[in-house]
N, C-alpha and C positions, 0 to 999 in steps of 0.2 A: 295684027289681024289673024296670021298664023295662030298664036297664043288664045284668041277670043274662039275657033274653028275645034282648037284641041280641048280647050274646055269644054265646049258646047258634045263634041261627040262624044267625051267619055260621061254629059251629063243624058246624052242617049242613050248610051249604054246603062247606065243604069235602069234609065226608065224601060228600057227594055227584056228584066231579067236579073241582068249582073249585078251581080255584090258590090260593093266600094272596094274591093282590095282585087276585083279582075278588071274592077272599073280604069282601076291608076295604076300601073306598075309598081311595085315595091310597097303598096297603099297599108292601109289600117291594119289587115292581117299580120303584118311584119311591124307594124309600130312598138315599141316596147311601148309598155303603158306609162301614166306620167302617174309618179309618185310623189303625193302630199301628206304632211304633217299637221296633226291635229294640236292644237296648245294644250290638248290633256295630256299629250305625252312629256310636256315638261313643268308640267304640277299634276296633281294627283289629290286636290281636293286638303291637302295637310300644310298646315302655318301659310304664311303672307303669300301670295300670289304669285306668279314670276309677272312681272309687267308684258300684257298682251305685244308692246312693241317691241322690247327682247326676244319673245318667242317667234316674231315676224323676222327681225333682223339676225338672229341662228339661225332658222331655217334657210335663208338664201345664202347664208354663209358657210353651212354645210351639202348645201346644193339640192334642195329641196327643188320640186317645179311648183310647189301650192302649198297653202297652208288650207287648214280648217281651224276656225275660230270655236272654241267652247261656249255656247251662252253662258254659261254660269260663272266660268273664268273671266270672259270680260269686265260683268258685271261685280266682281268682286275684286278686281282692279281698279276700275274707275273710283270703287266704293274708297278704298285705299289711296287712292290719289286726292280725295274729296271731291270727284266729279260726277258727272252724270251720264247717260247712257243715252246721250242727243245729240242733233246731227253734225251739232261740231266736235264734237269727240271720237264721231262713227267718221265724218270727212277726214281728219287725221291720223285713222287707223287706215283712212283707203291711200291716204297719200304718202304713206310710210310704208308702205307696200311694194307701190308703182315704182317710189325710191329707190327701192332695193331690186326692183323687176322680180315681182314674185306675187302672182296672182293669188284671191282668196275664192276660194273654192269649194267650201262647204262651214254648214253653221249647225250645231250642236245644240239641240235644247232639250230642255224637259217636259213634260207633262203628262199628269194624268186624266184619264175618263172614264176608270172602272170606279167608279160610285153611285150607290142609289139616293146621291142630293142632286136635285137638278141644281142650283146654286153653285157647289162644287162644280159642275161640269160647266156649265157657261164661265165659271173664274178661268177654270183651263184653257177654256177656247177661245176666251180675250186673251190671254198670255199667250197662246200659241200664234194667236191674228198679229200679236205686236212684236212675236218672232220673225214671220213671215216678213215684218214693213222693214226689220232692222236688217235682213238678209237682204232688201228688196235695194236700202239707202247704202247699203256695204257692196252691192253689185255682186250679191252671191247667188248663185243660181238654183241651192237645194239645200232644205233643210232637214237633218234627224227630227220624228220625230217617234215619240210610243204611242202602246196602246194604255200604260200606266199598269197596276196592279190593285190587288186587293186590299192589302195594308193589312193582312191579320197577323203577317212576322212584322213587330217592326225597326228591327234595327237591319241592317242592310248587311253586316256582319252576317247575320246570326240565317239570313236569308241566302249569304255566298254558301254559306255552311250549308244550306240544305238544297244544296245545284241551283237556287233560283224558283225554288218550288212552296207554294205556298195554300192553306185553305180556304176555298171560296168562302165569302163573306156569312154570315149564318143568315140564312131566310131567302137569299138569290140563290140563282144558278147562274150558269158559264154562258147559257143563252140568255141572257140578260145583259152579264157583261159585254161578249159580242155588240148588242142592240146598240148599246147605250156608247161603244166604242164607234160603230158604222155611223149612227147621228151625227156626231159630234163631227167626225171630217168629214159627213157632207156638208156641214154646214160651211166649214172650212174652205172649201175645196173653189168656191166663188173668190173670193179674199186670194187664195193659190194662184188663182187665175189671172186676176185681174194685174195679180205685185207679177207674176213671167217668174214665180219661186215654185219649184218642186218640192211635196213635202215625201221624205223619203221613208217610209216606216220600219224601222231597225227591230230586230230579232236581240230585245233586249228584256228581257224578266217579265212578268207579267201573262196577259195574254200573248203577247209577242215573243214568249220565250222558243216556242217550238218555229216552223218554216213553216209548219199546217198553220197557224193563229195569224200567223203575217200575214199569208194569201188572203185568210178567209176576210181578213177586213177588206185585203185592197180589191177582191173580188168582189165585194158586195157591195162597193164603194163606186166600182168601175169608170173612173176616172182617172189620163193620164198625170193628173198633179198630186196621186197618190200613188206613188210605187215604193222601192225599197228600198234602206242601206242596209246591206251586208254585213253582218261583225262576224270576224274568223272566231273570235276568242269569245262569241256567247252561246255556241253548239255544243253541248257537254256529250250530248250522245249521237251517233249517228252523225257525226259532225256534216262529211264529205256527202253522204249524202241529202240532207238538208241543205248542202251549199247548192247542190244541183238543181234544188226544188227552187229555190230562193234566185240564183242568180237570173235567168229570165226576166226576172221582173226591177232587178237591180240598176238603181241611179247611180250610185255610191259607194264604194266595198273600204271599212276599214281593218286593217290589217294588223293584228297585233302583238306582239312581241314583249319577251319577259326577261329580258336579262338583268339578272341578279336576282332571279326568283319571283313571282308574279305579288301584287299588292292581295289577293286573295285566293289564285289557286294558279297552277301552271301547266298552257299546252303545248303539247310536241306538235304544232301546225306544220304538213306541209307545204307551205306558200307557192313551192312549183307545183303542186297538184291542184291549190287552189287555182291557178293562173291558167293551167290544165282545161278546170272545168270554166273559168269565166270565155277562155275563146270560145270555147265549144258550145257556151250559151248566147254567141253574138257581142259578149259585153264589149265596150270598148269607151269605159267611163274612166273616171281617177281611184287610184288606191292612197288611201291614208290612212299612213300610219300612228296608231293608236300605242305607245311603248306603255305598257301598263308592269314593268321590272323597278325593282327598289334601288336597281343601282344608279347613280349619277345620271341623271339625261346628259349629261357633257358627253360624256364616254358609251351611255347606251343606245344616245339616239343616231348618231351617226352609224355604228356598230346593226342597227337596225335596218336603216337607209341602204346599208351594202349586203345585207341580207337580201332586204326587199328586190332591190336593181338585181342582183341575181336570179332572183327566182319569175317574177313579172318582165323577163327581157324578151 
């Protein structure tokens, strides 16, 4: 009864003013943040896959609190297994998890919606709908998603080479692309709704490359099942401050790291400064780590982990 009396007043206090952390003694302000691993930190897109359940069962072996599942890794494990990406292979990926006591905490996808095919955009936005159901059957709470690009560089090389930067389409402009970006996750954003999935919009190439481009969608969009994920390692300029502009709006922060040299270019991130600016924007989500370094995930990603716990404590 006591216990029901202490809960109840510090949930007045809230309601009355207080923060959660003058709410509870010791509360969220002093929480270190819980740090999770993305399965791209232990493939990178090059030869066979590492099997999504490996990457489950390291991460809790090196003391991981979450994992993030890569779309595209899944699915190109399953592909490799000869199976399918249905809900008894998604019920086996949630019960090989719980196994190990290590929750999934974020889902990785792609898509684009900078094109003037309407066709192209609806394929997107069924591929993104069936991101959402697969996050919704995995018990994942929030998915990446972009705003896509232009496609006039096309090799993804050739595009790191030029910071991410590329020329609008010939005969559109930027306000266009916007349009046809804001459409597309409204339409979405009902489907977000309905699965309880946050789609988080990452400052990833594209229109999304800048922190200005990621707002402008999710303000025009103004919906909370569109906000952000965070990537430390896709700021070329201005980095710290784009993370200022960015964090407010952030479901999601992943955190990236390069040891043994990044797979296309290398930042000197400081994670305590970043950690800095997420209290001071209220954040109080998960960090996942993204190791994007050539050397061994055996050896990097731990080396990573005790980077990270350092600097987010």
């Amino acid at each position: 009864m006591l216990g029901a009396v202490a809960i109840a007043g510090a949930a007045s206090s809230v309601g009355l003013g207080l923060s959660a952390a003058q709410a509870q003694p010791g509360g969220m302000a002093n929480r270190p943040y819980r740090i999770g691993v993305s399965t791209y930190s232990f493939w990178h897109f090059k030869g066979k896959p590492v099997p999504i359940f490996d990457c489950i069962e390291q991460a809790a072996l090196m003391g991981f609190d979450g994992v993030e599942i890569l779309h595209v890794h899944m699915e190109k494990d399953a592909e490799a297994r000869g199976r399918k990406v249905n809900g008894y292979f998604l019920n086996e990926i949630k019960q090989h998890a719980f196994s190990v006591g290590i929750p999934l905490m974020g889902f990785s996808t792609h898509q684009g919606f900078v094109s003037p095919e309407p066709e192209v955009r609806k394929k997107n936005i069924a591929h993104t709908a069936e991101c959402l159901r697969l996050a919704h059957e995995l018990g994942i709470p929030t998915i990446r998603v972009n705003t896509g690009r232009w496609g006039t560089i096309k090799s993804f090389d050739d595009l790191m080479a030029n910071k991410g930067r590329e020329p609008i389409l010939e005969g559109h402009t930027l306000d266009e692309g916007f349009a046809w970006v804001k459409e597309c996750f409204e339409s979405l954003v009902p489907t977000a709704e309905k699965l309880g999935v946050v789609m988080g919009l990452e400052n990833h190439w594209g229109l999304g490359r800048e922190a200005a481009g990621v707002l402008r969608v999710i303000h025009s969009v103004k919906s909370p099942w569109l906000r952000a994920t965070m990537d430390t390692g896709n700021f070329l300029e201005e980095a710290y401050d784009q993370m200022k502009a960015l964090a407010p709006e952030a479901v999601l922060v992943q955190a990236k790291t390069y040891f043994g040299g990044g797979e296309w270019y290398t930042l000197d991130t400081d994670h305590a400064k970043v950690a800095s600016i997420l209290r001071d924007a209220g954040y109080r989500g998960w960090i996942s780590l993204e190791m994007e370094g050539k050397e061994d995930p055996k050896t990097a990603v731990p080396k990573s982990l005790e980077l990270l716990r350092k600097a987010y404590s």
